[in-house]
C-alpha positions in Angstrom: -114.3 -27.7 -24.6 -115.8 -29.5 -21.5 -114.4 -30.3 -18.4 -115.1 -34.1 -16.7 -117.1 -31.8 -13.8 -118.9 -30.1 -16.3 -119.9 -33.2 -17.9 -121.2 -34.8 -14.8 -122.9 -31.9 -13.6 -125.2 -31.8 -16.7 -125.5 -35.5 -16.2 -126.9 -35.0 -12.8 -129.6 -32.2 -14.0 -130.2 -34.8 -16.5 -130.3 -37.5 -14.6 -133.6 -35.8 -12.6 -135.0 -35.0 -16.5 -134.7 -38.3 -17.1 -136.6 -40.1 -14.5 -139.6 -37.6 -14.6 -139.9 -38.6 -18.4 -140.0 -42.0 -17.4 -142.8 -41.7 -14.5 -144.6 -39.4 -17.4 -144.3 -41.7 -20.4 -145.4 -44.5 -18.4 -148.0 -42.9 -16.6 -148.9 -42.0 -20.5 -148.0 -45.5 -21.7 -149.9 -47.1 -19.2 -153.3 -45.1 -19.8 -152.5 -45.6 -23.4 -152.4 -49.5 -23.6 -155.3 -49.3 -21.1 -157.2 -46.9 -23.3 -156.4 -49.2 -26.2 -157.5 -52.5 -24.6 -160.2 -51.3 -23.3 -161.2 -49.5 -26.6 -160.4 -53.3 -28.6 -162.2 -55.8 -25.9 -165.4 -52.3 -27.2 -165.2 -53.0 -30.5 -165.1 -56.8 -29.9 -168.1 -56.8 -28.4 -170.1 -54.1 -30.7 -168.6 -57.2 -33.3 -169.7 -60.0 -31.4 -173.2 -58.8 -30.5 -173.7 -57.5 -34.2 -172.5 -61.3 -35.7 -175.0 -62.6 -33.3 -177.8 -60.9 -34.2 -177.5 -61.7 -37.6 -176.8 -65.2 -36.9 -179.7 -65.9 -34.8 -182.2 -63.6 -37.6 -180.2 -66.3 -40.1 -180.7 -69.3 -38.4 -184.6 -68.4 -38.1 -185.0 -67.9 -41.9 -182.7 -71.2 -42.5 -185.0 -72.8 -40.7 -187.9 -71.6 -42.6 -186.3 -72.0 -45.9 -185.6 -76.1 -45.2 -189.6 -76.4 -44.8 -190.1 -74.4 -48.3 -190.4 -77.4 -51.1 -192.8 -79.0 -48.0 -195.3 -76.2 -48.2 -194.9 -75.1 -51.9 -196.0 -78.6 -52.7 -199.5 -78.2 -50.4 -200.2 -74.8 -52.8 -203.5 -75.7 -55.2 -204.7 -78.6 -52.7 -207.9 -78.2 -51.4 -207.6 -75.7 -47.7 -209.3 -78.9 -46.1 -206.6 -81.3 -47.0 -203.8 -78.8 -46.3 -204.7 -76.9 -43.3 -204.2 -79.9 -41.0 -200.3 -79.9 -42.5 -200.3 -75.9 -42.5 -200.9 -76.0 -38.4 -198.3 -78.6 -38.2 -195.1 -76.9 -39.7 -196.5 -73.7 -37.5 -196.1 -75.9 -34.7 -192.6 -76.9 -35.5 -191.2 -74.0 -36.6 -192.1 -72.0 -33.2 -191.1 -68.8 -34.3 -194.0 -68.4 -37.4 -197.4 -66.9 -36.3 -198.7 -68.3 -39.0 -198.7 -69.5 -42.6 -201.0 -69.1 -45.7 -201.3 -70.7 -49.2 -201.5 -68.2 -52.4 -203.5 -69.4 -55.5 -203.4 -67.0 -58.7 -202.8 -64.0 -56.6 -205.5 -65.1 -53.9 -205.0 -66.3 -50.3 -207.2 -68.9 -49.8 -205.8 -71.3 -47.0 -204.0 -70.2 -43.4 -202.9 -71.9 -41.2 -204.6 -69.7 -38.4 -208.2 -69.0 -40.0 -208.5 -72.4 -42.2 -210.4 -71.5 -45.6 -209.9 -67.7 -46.9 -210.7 -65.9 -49.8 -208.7 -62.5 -50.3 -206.6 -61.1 -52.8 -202.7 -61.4 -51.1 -202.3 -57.0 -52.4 -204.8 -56.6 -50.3 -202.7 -56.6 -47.5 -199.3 -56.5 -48.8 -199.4 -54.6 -52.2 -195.6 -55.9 -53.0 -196.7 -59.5 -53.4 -197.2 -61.9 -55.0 -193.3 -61.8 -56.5 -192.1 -63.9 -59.0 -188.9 -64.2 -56.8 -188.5 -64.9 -53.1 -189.2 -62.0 -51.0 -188.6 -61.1 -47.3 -190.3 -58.1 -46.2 -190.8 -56.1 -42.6 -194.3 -55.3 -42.4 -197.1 -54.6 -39.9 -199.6 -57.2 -39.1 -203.3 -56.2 -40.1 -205.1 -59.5 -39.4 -204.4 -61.1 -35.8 -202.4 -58.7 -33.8 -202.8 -55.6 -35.2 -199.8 -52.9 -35.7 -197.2 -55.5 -34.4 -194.4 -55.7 -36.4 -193.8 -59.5 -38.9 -191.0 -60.5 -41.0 -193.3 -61.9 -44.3 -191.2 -64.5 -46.2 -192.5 -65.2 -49.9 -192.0 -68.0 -51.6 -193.0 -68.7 -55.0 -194.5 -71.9 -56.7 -195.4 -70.9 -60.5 -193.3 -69.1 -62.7 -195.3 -65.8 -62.8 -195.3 -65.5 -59.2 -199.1 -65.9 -59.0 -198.4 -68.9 -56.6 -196.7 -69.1 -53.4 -196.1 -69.9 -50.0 -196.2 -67.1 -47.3 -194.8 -67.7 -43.7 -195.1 -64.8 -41.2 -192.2 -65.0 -38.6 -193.4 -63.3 -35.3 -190.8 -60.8 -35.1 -192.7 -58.9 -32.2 -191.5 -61.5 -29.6 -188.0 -62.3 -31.1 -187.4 -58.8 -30.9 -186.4 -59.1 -27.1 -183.7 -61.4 -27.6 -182.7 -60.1 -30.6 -182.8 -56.2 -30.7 -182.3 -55.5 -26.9 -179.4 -52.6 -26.8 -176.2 -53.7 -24.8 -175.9 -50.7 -22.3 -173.9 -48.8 -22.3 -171.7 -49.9 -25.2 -174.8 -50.1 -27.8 -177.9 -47.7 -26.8 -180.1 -49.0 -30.6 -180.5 -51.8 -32.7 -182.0 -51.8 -35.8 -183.1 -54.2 -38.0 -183.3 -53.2 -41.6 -185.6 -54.8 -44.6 -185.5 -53.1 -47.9 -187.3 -50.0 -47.2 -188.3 -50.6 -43.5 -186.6 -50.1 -40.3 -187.4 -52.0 -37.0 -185.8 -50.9 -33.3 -186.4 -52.4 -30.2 -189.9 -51.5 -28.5 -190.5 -49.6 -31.4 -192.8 -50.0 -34.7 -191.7 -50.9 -38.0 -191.0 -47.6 -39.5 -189.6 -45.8 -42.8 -185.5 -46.5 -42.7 -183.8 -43.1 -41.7 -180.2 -42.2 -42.2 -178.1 -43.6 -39.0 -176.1 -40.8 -38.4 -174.4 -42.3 -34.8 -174.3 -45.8 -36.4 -171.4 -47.7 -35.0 -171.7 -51.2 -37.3 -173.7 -51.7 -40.1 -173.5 -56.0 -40.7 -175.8 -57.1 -43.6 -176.6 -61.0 -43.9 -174.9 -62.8 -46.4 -177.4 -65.2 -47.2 -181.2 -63.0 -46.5 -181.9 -59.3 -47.3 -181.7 -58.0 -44.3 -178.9 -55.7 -42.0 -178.2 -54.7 -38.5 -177.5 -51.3 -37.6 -176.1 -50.5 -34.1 -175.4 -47.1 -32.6 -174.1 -45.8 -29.3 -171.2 -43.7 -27.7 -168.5 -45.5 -29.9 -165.7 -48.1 -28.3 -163.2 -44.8 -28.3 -165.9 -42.9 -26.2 -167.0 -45.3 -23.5 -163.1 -46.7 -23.2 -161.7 -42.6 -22.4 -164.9 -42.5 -19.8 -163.8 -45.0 -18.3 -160.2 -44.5 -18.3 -160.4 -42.3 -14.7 -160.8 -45.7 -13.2 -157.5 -46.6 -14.2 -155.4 -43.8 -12.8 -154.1 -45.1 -9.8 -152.8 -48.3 -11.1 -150.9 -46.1 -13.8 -149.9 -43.6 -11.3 -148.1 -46.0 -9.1 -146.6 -48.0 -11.7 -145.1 -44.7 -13.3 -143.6 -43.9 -9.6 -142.2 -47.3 -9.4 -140.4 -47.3 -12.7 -139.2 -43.6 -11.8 -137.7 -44.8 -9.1 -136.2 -47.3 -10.7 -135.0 -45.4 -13.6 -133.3 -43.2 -10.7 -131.5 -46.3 -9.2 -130.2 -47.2 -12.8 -128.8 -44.0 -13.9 -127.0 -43.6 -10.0 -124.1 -45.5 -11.7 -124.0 -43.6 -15.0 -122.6 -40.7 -13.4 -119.1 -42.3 -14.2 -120.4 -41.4 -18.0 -119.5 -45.3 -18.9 -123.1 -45.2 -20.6 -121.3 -42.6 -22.7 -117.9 -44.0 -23.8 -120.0 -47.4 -24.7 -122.1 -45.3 -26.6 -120.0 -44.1 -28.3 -117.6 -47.1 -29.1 -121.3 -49.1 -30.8 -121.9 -46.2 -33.2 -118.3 -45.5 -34.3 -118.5 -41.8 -32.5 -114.3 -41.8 -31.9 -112.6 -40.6 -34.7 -109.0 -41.2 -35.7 -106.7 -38.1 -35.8 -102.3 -38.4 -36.6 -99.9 -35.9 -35.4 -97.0 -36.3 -37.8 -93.1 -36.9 -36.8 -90.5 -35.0 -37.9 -87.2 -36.1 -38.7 -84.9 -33.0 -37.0 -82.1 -32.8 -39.9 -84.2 -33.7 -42.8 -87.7 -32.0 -42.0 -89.1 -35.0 -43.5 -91.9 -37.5 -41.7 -90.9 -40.6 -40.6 -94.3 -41.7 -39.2 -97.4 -40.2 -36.8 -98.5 -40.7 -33.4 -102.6 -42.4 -33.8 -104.5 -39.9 -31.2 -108.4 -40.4 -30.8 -110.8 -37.8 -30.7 -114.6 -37.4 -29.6 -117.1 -35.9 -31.6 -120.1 -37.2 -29.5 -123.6 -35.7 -31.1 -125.0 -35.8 -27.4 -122.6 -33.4 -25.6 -120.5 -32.3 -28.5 -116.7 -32.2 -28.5 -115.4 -33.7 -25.7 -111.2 -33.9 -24.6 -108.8 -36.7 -24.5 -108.4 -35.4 -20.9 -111.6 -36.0 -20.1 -112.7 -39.0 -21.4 -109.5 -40.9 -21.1 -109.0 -40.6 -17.6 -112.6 -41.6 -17.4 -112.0 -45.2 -19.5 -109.2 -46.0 -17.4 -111.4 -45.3 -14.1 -113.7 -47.5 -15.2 -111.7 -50.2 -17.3 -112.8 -48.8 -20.8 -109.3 -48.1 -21.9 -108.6 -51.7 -23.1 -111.7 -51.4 -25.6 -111.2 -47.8 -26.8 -107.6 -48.7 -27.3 -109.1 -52.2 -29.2 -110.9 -49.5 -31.8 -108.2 -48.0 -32.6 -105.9 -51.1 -33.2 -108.8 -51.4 -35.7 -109.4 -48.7 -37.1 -105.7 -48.0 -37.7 -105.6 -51.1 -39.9 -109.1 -50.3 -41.8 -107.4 -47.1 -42.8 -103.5 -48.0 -42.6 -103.4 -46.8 -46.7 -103.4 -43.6 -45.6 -99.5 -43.9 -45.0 -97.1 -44.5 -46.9 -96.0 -48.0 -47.2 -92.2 -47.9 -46.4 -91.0 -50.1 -43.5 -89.5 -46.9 -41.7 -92.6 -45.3 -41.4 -93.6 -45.9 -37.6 -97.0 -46.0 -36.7 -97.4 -45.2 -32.7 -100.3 -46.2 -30.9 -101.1 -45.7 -27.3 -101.6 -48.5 -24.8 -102.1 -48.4 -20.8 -100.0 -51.0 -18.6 -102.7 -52.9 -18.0 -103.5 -53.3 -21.3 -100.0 -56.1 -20.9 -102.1 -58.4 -18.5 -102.9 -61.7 -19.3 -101.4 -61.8 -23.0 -104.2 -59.4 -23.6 -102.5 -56.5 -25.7 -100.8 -59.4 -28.1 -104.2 -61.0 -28.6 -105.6 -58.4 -30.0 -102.3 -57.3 -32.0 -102.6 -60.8 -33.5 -105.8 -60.6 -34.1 -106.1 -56.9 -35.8 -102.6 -56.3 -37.0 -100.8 -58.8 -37.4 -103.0 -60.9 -39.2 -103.2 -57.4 -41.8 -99.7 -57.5 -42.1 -99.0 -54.0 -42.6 -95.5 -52.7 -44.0 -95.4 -49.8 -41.4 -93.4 -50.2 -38.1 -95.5 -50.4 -35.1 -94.5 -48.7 -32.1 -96.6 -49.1 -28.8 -96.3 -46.3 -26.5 -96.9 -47.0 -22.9 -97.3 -43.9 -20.9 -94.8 -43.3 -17.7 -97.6 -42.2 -15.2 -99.2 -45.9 -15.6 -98.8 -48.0 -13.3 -95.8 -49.8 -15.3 -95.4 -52.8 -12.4 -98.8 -53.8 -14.3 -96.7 -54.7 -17.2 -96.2 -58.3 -18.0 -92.4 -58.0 -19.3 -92.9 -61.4 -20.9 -95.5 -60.0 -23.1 -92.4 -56.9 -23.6 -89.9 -59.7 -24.9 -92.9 -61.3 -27.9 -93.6 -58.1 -28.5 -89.5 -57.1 -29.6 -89.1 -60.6 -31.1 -92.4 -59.6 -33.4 -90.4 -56.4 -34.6 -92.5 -54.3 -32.5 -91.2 -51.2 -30.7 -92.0 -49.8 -27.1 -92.1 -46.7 -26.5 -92.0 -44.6 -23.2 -94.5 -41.7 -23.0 -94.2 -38.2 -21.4 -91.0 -39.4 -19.7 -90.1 -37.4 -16.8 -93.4 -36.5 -15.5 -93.9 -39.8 -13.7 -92.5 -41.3 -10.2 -90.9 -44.6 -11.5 -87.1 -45.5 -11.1 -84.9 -46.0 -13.8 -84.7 -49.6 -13.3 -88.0 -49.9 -15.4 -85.9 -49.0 -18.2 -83.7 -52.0 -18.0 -86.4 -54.2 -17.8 -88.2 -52.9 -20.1 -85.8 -51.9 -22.6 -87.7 -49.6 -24.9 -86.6 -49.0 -27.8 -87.9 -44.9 -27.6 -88.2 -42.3 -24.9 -90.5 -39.5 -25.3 -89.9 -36.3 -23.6 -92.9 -34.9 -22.2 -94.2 -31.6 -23.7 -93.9 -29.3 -20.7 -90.0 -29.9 -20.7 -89.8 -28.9 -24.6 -92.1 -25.8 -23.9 -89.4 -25.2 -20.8 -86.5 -24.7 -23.2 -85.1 -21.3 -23.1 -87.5 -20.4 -20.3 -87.2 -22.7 -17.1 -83.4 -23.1 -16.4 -84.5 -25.9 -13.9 -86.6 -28.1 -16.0 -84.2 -27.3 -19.5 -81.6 -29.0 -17.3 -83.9 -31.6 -16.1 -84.6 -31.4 -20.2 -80.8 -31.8 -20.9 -80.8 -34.6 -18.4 -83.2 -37.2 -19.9 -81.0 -36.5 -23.3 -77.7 -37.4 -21.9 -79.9 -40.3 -20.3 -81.1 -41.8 -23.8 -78.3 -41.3 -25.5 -76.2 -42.8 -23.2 -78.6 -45.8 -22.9 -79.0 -45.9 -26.7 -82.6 -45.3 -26.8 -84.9 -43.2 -29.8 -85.3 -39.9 -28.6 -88.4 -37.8 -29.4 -89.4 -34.4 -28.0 -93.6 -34.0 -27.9 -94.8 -30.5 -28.1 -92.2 -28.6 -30.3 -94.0 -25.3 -30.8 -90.9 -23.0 -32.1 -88.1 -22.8 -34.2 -86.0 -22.1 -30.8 -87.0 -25.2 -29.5 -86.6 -27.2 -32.8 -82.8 -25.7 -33.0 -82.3 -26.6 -29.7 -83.1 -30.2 -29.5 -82.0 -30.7 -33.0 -78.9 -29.4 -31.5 -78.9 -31.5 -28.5 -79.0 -34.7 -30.6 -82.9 -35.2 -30.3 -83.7 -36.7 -33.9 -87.6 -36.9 -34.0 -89.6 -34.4 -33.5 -93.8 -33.8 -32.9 -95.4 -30.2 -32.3 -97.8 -27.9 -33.4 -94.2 -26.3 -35.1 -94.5 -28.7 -37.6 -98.4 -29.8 -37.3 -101.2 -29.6 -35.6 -103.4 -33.1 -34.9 -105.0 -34.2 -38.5 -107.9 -36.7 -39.5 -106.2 -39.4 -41.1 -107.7 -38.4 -44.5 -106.0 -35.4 -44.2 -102.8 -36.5 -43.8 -101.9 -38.1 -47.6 -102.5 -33.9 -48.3 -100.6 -32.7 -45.6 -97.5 -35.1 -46.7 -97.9 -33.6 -50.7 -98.0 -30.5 -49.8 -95.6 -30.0 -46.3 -92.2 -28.2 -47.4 -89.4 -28.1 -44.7 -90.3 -26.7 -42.6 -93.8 -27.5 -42.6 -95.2 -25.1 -40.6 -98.0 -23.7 -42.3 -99.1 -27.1 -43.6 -100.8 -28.1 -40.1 -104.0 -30.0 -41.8 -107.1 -29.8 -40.5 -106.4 -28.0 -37.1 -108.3 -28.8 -34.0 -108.2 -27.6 -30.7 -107.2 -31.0 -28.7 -104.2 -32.0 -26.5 -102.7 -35.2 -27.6 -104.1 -38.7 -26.5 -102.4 -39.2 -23.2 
């Protein structure tokens, strides 16, 4: 069992736990997103640089391929009609070094040397093709051992006809294949079995082991490799730079986390808490009818199981509500949760159901709004008895509120009288219907001469005022004898049974035989709900 000082004192080491893991997580959080933006605006640009290579490779060959049914219609003309057009489409086209007409397998026009006669394997063994061909070769004729992209385009159905446009690679290259440092150290342009990188010669394609995108055209046989230190690499190299930013904005929300908890110490957080995920648990401790040892209804006490701190007392946490104006919700719950489980009692009219209330519960009509709203409008059988503790502050009380609740059939009763300062005039304007002597004067019977008179005192006093009487905290047969013999009719102890979980109770009330002391339900350690 933990004490309220307890409580707050882990609260406090807490407290210090708590604000450190907030400067840490966002000291982590903070590198974290940073990491990942920076790691996403990479990749982005690996993406974008990759698209627009092979756009811009795309857009050449697009180009080239809108002039095809132009030059395929100059193949078999004489090289003296065509070579006049041939030097033409060069011209337009920009980007081609030149482009030569292919008769039965022989190259006989260019646009560059005018008439030729050579076989087109001579130079590239791969052509002619019966289909459209784009190969990455090395130029053997103007500018030797500089790379070319060779685009074939057949005329006849064999193949032995054609068009051939070489694209001067060597000089797109630059704008093209030029590395984006530091993000992208290679690019490499891939055709069939040929590889070509920036500065570089057309080579054999190797396996790209550090490759960080591999895009391949959609519309031409060709792809674009590119490989550097990777998006995650370069973005956690760079991430130093963004250390002071996240150190101060962990500091400030440490500090601010440390403001936010300085009012938690009243451990509100935790009684909220606990009301949203249903952590209060209803508990009964029956009443005992003296002469016939039966029960004629319980007192509704509320216990805290919470999974954070563990069990925690009535006497700690009620005391704690009312400090900080939680009473009037906890005491909402269980209006409510007494109806949501009210067919755990028997459903006789005489059966009183007492529930605990503070005075200022009475202000403002509130206590009947939320009778009307929870129990009333359930319309239980039982008899409801509100029991309104003496060491409130009972001036708080509205007595209006007293008079609708009598006229609705509903009891008042006086809690742990005798251990509170008020006059007896509250009893006249109160007019409650039951007093109920505080524990410590039962437990006082046969052994404190003073308060057993003090005990015989507030008997005389109901009875003479015609008021219930019901002695709390009966613990032995002497004491039951006693009161019984005194004229005190109701009677609640552990004598009879210890607090219960309302489940419990239907089992307790089979099985308890007068006198029921050894049927005391599921026993816990707890004082009652003051």
């Amino acid at each position: 069992m933990q004490t309220a000082q307890t409580i707050i004192k882990q609260y406090r080491r807490k407290r210090v736990i708590v604000c450190v893991m907030v400067a840490l997580l966002t000291l982590i959080l903070t590198l974290g997103i940073r990491f990942i933006s920076q790691r996403n605006v990479n990749q982005e640009r690996i993406l974008d640089f990759t698209r627009h290579t092979v756009t811009s490779l795309d857009n050449i060959l697009i180009s080239l391929e809108n002039r095809r049914e132009v030059l395929q219609s100059l193949v078999g003309e004489p090289c003296l009609q065509a070579h006049l057009v041939l030097r033409k489409q060069a011209a337009i086209l920009q980007t081609v070094r030149s482009i030569a007409l292919i008769k039965d397998g022989i190259l006989y026009c260019s646009s560059i040397f005018g008439n030729r006669n050579i076989p087109v394997r001579q130079f590239q063994p791969t052509l002619p093709a019966s289909e459209p061909k784009l190969i990455l070769s090395t130029d053997q004729w103007l500018l030797k051992g500089s790379p070319i992209l060779i685009q074939w385009y057949p005329v006849s159905t064999g193949g032995e006809d054609g068009v051939i446009e070489i694209v001067n690679i060597d000089l797109i290259t630059e704008m093209m294949l030029e590395p984006l440092r530091p993000l992208i150290t290679d690019v490499i342009l891939t055709v069939g079995e040929n590889s070509l990188r920036h500065d570089l010669r057309v080579t054999a394609t190797q396996p790209f082991d550090d490759a960080l995108l591999h895009t391949t055209s959609t519309r031409f046989p060709f792809s674009i490799t590119v490989s550097g230190p990777g998006a995650e690499a370069l973005a956690l190299r760079n991430l130093p730079t963004q250390l002071p930013l996240a150190l101060m904005l962990s500091l400030l929300l440490g500090y601010i986390a440390w403001l936010a908890t300085a009012s938690r110490m009243s451990f509100t957080w935790e009684i909220n808490m606990g009301l949203a995920a249903r952590e209060f648990e209803l508990f009964c401790q029956p009443l005992v009818n003296a002469r016939t040892q039966n029960c004629v209804g319980v007192e509704i006490l509320l216990r805290w199981n919470n999974p954070r701190q563990g069990w925690i007392s009535p006497e700690v946490f009620i005391p704690l509500a009312e400090e900080h104006n939680l009473i009037i919700p906890l005491t909402r719950y269980v209006i409510a949760e007494t109806v949501r489980q009210i067919g755990y009692f028997p459903t006789t009219s005489g059966f009183q159901i007492g529930i605990n209330v503070a005075a200022s519960h009475f202000r403002r009509a509130t206590l009947l709004q939320d009778l009307n709203r929870a129990w009333f409008s359930a319309h239980p059988v039982q008899q409801l008895v509100i029991e309104l503790t003496e060491r409130d502050a009972l001036m708080d009380v509205d007595y209006r509120i007293v008079r609708e609740l009598h006229r609705k059939n509903v009891k008042l009763a006086i809690d742990d009288f005798g251990t509170g300062n008020s006059s007896l005039s509250w009893l006249e304007k109160l007019h409650p219907d039951v007093l109920k002597i505080d524990q410590s004067f039962t437990t006082a019977i046969g052994t404190d001469a003073v308060n057993s008179t003090v005990t015989d005192i507030i008997i005389a006093l109901g009875q003479r005022l015609n008021i219930e009487l019901v002695a709390e905290g009966v613990e032995t047969e002497e004491q039951a004898r006693y009161l019984r013999r005194h004229g005190v009719h109701i009677l609640q102890g552990f004598f009879y049974a210890r607090p219960m979980p309302l489940r419990e109770f239907p089992k307790w009330l089979a099985e308890s035989s007068p006198p029921p002391a050894h049927h005391n339900g599921h026993i816990m350690p707890f004082m009652p709900l003051p």
